[in-house]
C-alpha positions as CSV (number, residue, x, y, z in Angstrom):
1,X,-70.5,-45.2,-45.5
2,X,-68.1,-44.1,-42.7
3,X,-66.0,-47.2,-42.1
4,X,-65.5,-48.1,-38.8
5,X,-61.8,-49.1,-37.9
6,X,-59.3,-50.0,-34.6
7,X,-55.9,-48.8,-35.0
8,X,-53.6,-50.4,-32.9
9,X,-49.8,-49.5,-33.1
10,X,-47.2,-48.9,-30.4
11,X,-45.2,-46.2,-32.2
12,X,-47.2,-42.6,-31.6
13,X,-46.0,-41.3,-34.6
14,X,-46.7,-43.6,-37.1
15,X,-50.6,-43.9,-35.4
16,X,-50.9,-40.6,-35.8
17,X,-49.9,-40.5,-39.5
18,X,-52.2,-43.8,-40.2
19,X,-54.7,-41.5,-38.3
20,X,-54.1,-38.4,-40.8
21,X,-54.5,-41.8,-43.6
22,X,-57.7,-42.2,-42.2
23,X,-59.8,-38.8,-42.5
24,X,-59.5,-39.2,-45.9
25,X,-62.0,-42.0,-46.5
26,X,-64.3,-40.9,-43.7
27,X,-63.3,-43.1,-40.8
28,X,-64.6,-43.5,-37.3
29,X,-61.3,-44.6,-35.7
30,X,-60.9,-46.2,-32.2
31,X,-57.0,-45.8,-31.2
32,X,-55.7,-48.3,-28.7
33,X,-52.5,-49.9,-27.3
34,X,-52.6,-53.5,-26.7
35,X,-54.0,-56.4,-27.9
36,X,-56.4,-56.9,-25.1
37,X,-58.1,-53.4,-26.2
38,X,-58.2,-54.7,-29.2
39,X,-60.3,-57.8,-27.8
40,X,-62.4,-55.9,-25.8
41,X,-63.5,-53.3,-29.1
42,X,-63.8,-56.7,-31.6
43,X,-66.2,-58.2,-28.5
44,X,-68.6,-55.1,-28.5
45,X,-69.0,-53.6,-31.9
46,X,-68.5,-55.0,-35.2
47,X,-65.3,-53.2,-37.4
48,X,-64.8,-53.0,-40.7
49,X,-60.7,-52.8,-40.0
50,X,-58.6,-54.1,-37.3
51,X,-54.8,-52.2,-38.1
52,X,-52.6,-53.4,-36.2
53,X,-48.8,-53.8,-35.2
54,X,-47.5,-57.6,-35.3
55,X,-45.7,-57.0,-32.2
56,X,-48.6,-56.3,-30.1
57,X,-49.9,-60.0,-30.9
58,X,-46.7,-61.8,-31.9
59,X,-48.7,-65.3,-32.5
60,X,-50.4,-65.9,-36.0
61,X,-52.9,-67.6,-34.3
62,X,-54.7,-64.1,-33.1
63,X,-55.6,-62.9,-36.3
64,X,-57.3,-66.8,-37.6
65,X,-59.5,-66.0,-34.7
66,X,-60.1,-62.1,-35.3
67,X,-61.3,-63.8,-39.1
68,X,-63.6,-66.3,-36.7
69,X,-65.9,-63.6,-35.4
70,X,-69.5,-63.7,-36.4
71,X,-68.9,-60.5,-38.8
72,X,-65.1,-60.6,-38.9
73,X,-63.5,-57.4,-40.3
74,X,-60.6,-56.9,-42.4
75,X,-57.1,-57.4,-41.0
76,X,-53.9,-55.3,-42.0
77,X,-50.6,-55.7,-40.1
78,X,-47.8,-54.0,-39.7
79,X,-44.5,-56.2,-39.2
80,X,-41.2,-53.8,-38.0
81,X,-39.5,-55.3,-41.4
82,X,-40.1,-57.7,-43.9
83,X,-40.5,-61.1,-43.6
84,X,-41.8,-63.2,-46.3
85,X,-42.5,-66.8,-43.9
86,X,-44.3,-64.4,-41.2
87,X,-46.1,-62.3,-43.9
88,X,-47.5,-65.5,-45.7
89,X,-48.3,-67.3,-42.5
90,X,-50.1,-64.1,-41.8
91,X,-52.3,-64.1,-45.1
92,X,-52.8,-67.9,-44.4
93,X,-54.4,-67.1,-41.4
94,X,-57.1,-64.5,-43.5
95,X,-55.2,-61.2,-43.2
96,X,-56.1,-58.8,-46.2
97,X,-52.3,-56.9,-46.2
98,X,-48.8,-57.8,-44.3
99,X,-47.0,-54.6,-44.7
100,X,-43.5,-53.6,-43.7
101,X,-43.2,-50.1,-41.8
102,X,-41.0,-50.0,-44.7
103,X,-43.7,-49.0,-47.0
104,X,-44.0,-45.6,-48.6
105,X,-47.4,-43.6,-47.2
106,X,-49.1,-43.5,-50.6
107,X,-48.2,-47.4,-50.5
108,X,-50.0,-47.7,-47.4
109,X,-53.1,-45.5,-47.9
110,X,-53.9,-47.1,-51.4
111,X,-54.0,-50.4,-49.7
112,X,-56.2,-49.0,-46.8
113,X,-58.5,-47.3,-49.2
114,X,-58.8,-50.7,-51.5
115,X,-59.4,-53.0,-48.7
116,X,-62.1,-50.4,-47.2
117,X,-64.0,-50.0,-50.9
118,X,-63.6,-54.0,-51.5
119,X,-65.5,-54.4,-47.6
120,X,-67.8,-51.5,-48.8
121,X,-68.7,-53.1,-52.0
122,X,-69.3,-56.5,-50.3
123,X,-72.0,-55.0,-48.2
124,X,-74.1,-53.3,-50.5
């Protein structure tokens, strides 16, 4: 199955190295810069990821309604450091991971790869 994913980040470099994260578990990505592009992909096609940078939404709010959609896909964000009250208001609101930029790569790329076999899994 080639998971089908948004990637949405504000830094260049680190979208490009979630990118290179990406080939590995055969991903059709859609790169995009705000949270509107976001909106506009989620109300077309259905995902299977939505990655995204906290700072592009800043309101927990956005990601209870991304988990609203009729087939709502799995939400990781990225917050700039760690904050436990954001990252557990965050998983409140149905996000899968709340990562720190912080993170190591292989840190970050086991967590993509379980969330996308656990969303995988759930559909066959």
């Amino acid at each position: 199955m080639i998971a089908r994913v948004i990637l949405a980040t504000e830094d260049s470099r680190f979208r490009k190295e979630l990118e290179q994260m990406l080939e590995e578990p055969d991903a059709l990505v859609h790169s995009v810069g705000t949270a509107s592009r976001v909106w506009e992909r989620l109300s077309k096609d259905s995902y299977d990821l939505v990655i995204v940078s906290y700072s592009l939404f800043s309101n927990v709010r956005a990601f209870a309604d991304m988990k609203s959609l009729p087939d709502p896909p799995a939400v990781i964000v990225f917050l700039p450091t760690s904050d436990p009250k954001l990252e557990g208001e965050l998983m409140a609101e149905g996000c899968e991971a709340v990562l720190s930029r912080q993170y190591s790569s292989s840190s970050i790329r086991d967590t993509i790869e379980t969330i996308l076999e656990k969303r995988e899994q759930s559909v066959v």
